[in-house]
Structures are given as C-alpha cells and as structure tokens.
C-alpha positions, -999 to +999 in steps of 0.1 A: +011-049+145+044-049+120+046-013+115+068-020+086+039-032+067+021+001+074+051+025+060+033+030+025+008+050+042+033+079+058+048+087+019+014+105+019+025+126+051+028+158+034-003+161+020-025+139+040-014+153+073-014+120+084+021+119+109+033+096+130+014+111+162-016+102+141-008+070+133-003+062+173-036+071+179-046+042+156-064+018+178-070-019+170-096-033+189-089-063+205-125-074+206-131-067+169-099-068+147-118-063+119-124-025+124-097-001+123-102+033+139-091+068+122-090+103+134-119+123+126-095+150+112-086+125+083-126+121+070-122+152+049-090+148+028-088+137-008-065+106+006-086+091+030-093+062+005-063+057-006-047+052+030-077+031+042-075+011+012-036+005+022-040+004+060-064-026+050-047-047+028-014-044+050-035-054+085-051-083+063-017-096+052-002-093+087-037-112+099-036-144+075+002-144+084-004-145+120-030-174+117-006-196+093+020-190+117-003-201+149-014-236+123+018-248+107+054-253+119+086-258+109+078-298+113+046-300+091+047-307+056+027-278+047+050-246+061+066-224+043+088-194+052+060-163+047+094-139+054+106-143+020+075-131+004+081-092+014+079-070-011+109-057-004+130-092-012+150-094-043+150-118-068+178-143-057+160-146-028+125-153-046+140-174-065+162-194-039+125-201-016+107-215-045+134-239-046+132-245-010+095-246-013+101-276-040+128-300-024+103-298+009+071-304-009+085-333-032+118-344-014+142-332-045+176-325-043+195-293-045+205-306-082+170-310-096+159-280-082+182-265-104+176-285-135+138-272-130+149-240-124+167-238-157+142-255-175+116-230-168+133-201-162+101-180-152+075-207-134+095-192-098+073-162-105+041-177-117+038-205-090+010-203-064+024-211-030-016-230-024-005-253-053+020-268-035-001-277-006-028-288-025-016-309-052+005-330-019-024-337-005-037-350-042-013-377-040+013-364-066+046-377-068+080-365-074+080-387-106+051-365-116+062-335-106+097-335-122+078-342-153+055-315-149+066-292-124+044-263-147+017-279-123+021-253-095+016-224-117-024-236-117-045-224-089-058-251-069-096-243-084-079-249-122-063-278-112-096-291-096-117-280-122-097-300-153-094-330-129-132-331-126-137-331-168-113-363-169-125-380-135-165-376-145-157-397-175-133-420-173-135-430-129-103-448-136-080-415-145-088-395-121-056-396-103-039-366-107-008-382-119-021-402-142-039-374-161-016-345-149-007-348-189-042-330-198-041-301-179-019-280-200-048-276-221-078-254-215-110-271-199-125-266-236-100-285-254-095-314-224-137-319-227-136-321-265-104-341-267-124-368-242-156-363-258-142-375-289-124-405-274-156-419-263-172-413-294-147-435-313-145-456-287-185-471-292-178-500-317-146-509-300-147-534-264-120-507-244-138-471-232-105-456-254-077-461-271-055-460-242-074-481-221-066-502-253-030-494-254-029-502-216-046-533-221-027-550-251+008-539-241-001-550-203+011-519-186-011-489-164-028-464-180-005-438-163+025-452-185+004-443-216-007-411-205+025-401-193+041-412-233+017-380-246+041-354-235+067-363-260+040-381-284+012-355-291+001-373-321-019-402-298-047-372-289-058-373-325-049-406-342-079-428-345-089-456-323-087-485-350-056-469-365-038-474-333-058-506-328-043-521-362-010-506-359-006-528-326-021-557-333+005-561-368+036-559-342+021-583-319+012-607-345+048-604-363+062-609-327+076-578-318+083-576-278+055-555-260+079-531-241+094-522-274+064-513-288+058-492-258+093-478-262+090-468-301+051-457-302+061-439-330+058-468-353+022-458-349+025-432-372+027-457-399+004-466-419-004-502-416-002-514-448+035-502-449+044-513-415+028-550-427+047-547-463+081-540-441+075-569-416+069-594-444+103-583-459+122-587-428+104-619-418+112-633-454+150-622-450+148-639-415+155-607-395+142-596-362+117-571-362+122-541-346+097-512-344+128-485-355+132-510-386+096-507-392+094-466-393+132-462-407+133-443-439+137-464-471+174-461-474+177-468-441+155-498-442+178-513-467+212-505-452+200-525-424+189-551-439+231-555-459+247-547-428+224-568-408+238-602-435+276-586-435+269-593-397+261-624-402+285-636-425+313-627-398+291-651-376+317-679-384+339-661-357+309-671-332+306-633-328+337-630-309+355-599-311+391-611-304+387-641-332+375-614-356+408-593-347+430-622-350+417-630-382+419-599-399+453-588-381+471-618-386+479-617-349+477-637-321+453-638-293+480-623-269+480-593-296+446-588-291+443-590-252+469-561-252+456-537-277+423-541-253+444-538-223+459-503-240+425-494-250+396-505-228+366-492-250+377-519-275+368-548-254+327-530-259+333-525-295+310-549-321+321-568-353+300-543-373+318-509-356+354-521-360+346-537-396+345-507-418+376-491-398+391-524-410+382-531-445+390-489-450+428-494-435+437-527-445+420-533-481+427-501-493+417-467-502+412-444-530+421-404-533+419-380-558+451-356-558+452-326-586+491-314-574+512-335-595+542-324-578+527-340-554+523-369-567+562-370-571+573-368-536+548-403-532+567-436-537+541-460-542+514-449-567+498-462-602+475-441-622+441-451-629+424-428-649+420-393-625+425-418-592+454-427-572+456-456-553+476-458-521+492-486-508+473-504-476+483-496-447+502-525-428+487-545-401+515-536-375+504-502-374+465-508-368+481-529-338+500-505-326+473-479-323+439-499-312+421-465-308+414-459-346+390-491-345+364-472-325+368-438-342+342-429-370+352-440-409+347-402-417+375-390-397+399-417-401+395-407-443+397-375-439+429-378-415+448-398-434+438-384-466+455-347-451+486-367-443+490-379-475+484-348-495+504-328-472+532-347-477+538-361-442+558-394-440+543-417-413+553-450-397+527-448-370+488-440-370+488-427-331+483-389-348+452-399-365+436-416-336+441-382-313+418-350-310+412-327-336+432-303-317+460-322-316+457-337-349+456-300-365+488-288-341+507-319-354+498-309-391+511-271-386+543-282-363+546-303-397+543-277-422+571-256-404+597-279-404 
C-alpha cells in the first residue's frame, strides 16, 4: 500500500494514540482486501470514525488506481496519467494534464489546447476525466469537440441522459455530434424545445424545421444544428416563418450556400425580404442575403455604389485602365506603382475610386484662423468655405499607398497639413502610420 495516501490519518497522533507502531500492525488481508483490520485499543476513542472513514477512502483510491493501472497502458487510447491527480499537485500541473488529456483524446495540437484553455479559463477544473473516455467511444470528433469542448464537464450519465430526449424522437439526430448543440440546456428545456418542434411540425411534410432547412438547402442536418450556437433565434422561430423566409431566396435565385452562410436573413420578415428582392431585381442587381437584412441606409448606398460600379464598367473592370484613365499615365506607370505597392494589384474600382475623386477633384475645408489663410497661396472665398487647389496627379503616382488607405484618414491628414501650415510636394507622410504621421507633424511645428 502507498503509505503516502495514508498520512492524513497520523495528524491525529496526538490525540488518537494512533502512532506509527500502530499503524504497522495494520494488516490487509490478502484473501479479502475489502476489510481492513484495527487495534482493539483504537475501538474506544472519539476518532475512530474519523480515521476509518480516512483509512477507507485512501485504500479505495489506491485500489481503483491499481486496477486502471493493471487495464490500460501507455498505448491505449483510454490512459491517462492518475499521478497528476494527487492532492498534493499544484495548479500548473492540473492544468498542463487536462491539456495532455485533450491533444490524446482528440489529436489536437499544443496550440489549440491553448486556445481552449483560454477560452474557458475554468472547464480544467470542472472536467470529468470519464467524459473523455466516454464521449470517444460516442464517436465525437475533434470538429465537435473544439466547438464544444464544455462537453467534458458533463458526467457521462448527463451526457447519456440528454442524448436519449433527442435520439427517442428524432432516430436521425442521435449522433452526438450532431446534437452535441442541445445539451447546454437542461433535460427540461431540451424535451420542451423538441416537443414543440413536432408540434409545429404536423401540417408541414419534414418531422422539423431543420429537417426542412437540411432538406431545401441540400446539406446534413449536423450543418444546421451546428449553425445554432451562433444563431439561437432558429430554437424559437416558427416552422412556416422559416419555411417562407427560404422559399423567397430560392425563388429570387439566391445561391443555397449563401443562404446557409447568412441565416440571419431569416429574421426578416418576409414581406420585407420580398419588397427588397423586387427592388433589387427591378434595378437588375444580384441578390444577396446581406442586401436583403442591410439596414435601410445601407440598402440604398448599395444599390448607388453598386451603378457608380457599373458605370466604370467601360474600363472592362480592369484596375490598371481605371488608373491610366484617371492618372493620365501610362500603363508602365501603373505596373510600377503596383510593383512599389503590391496590395494595389488586389485593390477594386470601388476602393481606389473615392481616394481618387477626394485627391484629384478636389476638397473642401473650413479654416476660422485668417492669418492662416494668409500664409496659403491658392484660395478663393466662398461664403465660410475655402477651397483648396487639387492635388496633382504626379503626386498620387508617386505615393501608390494612399489608394488603399480609408477616405477618413486621408481627409483628416491632409486637412492637418494644411491648417498647420506645412508646405508639401509629396504625399508619402500622409500614406504612413499614425505614429509617424504625428512625429512628422511635431518635428514640423519645431522648426
């Protein structure tokens, strides 16, 4: 027997009587390991149920670890290092087995152990070490369990007990990674959540409303169960609302996996998701489940960007025509401003456009320093505005990297370098970081 498992026992020494010598006259029989022997001279003290109580828990410990030990090795799938449960290990080195119990069980990597681990800080000490065991020999995956890895802080009974509610009445979810979604709720809620799915389901020719989801976007159930972690609002929204909702986007030709990608277009009500596709289809614009669920103002400032787009479709959609045009360059001017900056060549019509019509059309600022105004040679007054003079082509060449940056910045940049008073004949300050645009404005300001 480990006599370091035994040790609680002797702090009660100096009251129990209960030394050392005692505790070698202990005598486990072989024939019976059940029954532990004690002195007789121990009957009569107040500890005696204390230290039997502890005597027994300890030799039942050291007994299941001695038959795990005898079943599993280090080769099976199912050991695990018992050493690092002692009472006496610290956290780092709880923590560091229940990541070594998870990259054996499911095969992860050191990494997304750690992602886990710092996603739930406190599942290493809720976990049951059965879990592990049990839900591999369910069949879960390590698709599954990296999106629920709060699994193994169920007790293989729970786990069974939630995965009998959902097998008994739908046959065809009662994989455990199919339904693993469900079992974050109580066995109350999971029973009345799938009572009421077959209740709705009666008029309708699909046993739910995921079967019908499954069935009209032509994907496995498990991809639709798997989409309520992030999309709660499927367990309550009605059969024939989702049924409708579906069978608009279809019919107005939206793609299937984009529907399955955006279910939140289902949150719609239909008569505004049909009122929206009629707009788009009578502007002859694709429809697009984002489109559909945009807010108003969003809605329409797709719908004028989407024909500004189109307009500059006479340059075929090329890029480098676009740039040529508005530049006044030629094509060798363009291949090297990509060739100085790459992320240009991924840049679209509509992202450089703005940049463009900002820089080269011109701009308007409001200054209230007349002195100011003074130091500025080109200006005329226009009520409280000042217009500045465009900026010149040449320099938009020379610095390719303010394309690509957002409009906000580029007006705000520029508007500092005029109201500061800084003279420039190049733009590469304004395309830089903010900390070294700000340490170019102060090294400025001290001259």
């Amino acid at each position: 027997m480990n006599l370091r498992l035994l040790l609680p026992c002797f702090f009660l020494h100096s009251k129990s009587c209960f030394t050392f010598r005692n505790f070698q006259n202990f005598i486990m029989n072989k024939s019976n390991c059940s029954r532990v022997v004690l002195p007789q001279r121990i009957h009569t003290n107040v500890f005696k149920n204390v230290i039997v109580r502890q005597i027994s828990t300890c030799y039942q410990l050291l007994q299941d670890k001695t038959e795990k030990s005898l079943c599993l090795t280090k080769g099976d799938e199912s050991y695990f290092d018992f050493k690092e449960l002692e009472c006496n290990s610290s956290a780092e080195q709880r923590m560091g087995h229940f990541m070594a119990l998870m990259c054996e069980a499911f095969k992860l990597s050191e990494e997304e152990a750690e992602d886990i681990v710092e996603c739930y800080p406190f599942l290493w000490k809720e976990f049951f070490h059965k879990s592990f065991t049990h839900l591999k020999s369910m069949g879960l995956v390590k698709t599954t369990f990296m999106q629920y890895p709060w699994l193994i802080s169920m007790s293989p009974e729970e786990i069974d007990s939630k995965l009998q509610i959902v097998s008994t009445s739908f046959p065809d979810m009662g994989d455990v990674n199919t339904c693993a979604c469900l079992f974050k709720y109580p066995n109350e809620k999971i029973d009345m959540l799938i009572s009421n799915w077959k209740k709705e389901a009666v008029e309708f020719e699909q046993p739910s409303k995921f079967h019908f989801l499954a069935h009209a976007l032509k994907v496995p159930i498990g991809k639709i169960m798997n989409q309520l972690e992030t999309k709660s609002f499927l367990l309550s929204l009605s059969y024939s609302r989702i049924q409708e909702g579906v069978n608009i986007c279809l019919d107005a030709g939206v793609q299937r996996e984009d529907v399955l990608n955006d279910l939140w277009v289902l949150r719609n009500r239909p008569i505004k998701i049909r009122n929206r596709i009629e707009t788009l289809l009578q502007s002859k614009i694709p429809v697009k489940p984002w489109v559909l669920r945009a807010r108003i103002q969003s809605f329409k400032t797709y719908i004028e960007e989407y024909w500004e787009e189109k307009q500059d479709m006479e340059y075929d959609n090329n890029l480098s025509s676009y740039l040529m045009t508005r530049l006044k360059c030629e094509l060798s001017v363009v291949e090297r401003m990509m060739k100085v900056f790459p992320n240009l060549q991924r840049a679209t019509i509509r992202k450089v456009k703005p940049n463009i019509d900002y820089l080269l059309v011109g701009k308007k600022s409001s200054f209230s320093n007349t002195a100011m105004l003074k130091k500025l040679k080109h200006r005329w007054l226009t009520s409280s505005l000042f217009i500045v003079k465009c900026i010149d082509p040449g320099l938009v060449i020379m610095t390719p990297r303010i394309l690509c940056q957002k409009l906000d910045t580029v007006k705000d940049r520029i508007e500092i370098l005029e109201t500061t008073g800084i003279q420039y004949s190049s733009l590469w300050m304004v395309g830089r970081s903010q900390r070294e645009f700000d340490d170019f404005v102060k090294r400025w300001k001290t001259k």
